[in-house]
C-alpha positions as CSV (number, residue, x, y, z in Angstrom):
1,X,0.0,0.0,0.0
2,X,2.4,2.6,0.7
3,X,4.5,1.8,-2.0
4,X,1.2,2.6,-4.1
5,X,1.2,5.7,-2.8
6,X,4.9,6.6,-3.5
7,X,3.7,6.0,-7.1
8,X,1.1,8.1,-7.3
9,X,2.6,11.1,-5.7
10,X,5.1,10.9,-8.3
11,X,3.2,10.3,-11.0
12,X,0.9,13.6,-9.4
13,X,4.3,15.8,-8.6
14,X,5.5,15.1,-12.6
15,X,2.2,16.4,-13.9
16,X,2.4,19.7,-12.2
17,X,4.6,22.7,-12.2
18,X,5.2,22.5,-8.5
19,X,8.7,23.1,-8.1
20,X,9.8,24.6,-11.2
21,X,11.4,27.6,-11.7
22,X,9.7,31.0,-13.3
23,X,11.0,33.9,-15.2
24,X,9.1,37.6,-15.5
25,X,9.3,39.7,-17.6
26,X,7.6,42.9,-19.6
27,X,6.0,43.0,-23.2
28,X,3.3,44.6,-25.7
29,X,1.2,41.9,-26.9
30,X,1.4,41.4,-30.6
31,X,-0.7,38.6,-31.1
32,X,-1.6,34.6,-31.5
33,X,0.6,34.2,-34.6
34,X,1.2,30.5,-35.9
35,X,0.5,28.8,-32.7
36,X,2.1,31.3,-30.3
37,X,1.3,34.4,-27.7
38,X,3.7,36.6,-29.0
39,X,5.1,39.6,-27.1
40,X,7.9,41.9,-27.8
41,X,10.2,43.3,-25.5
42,X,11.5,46.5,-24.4
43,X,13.9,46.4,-26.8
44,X,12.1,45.6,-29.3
45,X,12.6,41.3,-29.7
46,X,9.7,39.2,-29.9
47,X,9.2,36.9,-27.7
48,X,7.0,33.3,-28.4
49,X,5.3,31.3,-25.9
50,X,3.6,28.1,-26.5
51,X,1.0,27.5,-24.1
52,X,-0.7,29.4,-21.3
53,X,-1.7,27.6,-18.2
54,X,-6.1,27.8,-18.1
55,X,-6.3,30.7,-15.2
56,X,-4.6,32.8,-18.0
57,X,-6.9,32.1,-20.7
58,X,-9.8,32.4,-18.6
59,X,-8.8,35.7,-18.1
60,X,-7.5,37.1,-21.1
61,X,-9.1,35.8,-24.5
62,X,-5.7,36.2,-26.1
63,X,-7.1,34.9,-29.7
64,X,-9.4,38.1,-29.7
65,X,-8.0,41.4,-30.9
66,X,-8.7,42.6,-27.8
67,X,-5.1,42.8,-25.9
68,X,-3.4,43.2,-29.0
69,X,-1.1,46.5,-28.2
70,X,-1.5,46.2,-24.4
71,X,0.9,45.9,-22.1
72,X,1.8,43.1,-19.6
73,X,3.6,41.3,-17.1
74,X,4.4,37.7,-18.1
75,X,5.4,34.7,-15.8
76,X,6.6,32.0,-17.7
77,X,8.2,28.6,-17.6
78,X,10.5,27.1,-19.7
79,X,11.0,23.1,-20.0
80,X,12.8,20.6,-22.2
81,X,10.5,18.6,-24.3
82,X,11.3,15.9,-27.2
83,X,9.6,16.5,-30.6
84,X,8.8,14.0,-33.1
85,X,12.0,13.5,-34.1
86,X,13.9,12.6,-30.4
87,X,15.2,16.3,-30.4
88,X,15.1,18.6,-27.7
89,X,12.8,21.7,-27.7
90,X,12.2,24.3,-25.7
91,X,8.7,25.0,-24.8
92,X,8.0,28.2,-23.0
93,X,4.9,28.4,-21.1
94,X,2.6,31.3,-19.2
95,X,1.4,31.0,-15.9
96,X,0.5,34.2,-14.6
97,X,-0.3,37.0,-16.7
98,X,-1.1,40.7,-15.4
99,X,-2.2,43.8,-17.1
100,X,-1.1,46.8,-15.3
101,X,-3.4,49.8,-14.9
């Protein structure tokens, strides 16, 4: 039994983003261009993300016009993923997401 329950708190801690570390930063949303939240930077770089965590979407409908040209604060993660062909990718993802007024 308890070695049951070592397994499933594993299993639970891998599907989650408990631990992992966060980056913030500044942008002007541009957009949902191919696939991606795209932001740009103070100095002018865009930035992709991939995903965005549901208490983000739920907030901002980032596929609408709506935020395009806005400012925000991003919180993102970044992981390691394989693709389809056994190399590595990053894939950046939001978490938190705040509009300053």
């Amino acid at each position: 039994m308890k070695s049951i329950l070592i397994v499933l708190f594993v299993a639970v801690s891998s599907l989650t983003t408990f631990g992992q570390d966060t980056s913030t930063m500044n942008g002007t949303y541009e957009g949902y261009i191919n696939g991606a939240y795209v932001f740009t930077d103070s100095e002018g770089d865009s930035v992709e993300f991939n995903n965005a965590v549901s208490a983000v979407t739920s907030k901002y409908d980032l596929n609408s016009q709506k935020f395009i040209g806005k400012q925000f604060s991003i919180t993102f993660t970044i992981d390691s993923e394989l693709d389809e062909d056994d190399e590595e990718i990053q894939v950046s993802t939001i978490v938190d997401l705040l509009m300053p007024e």
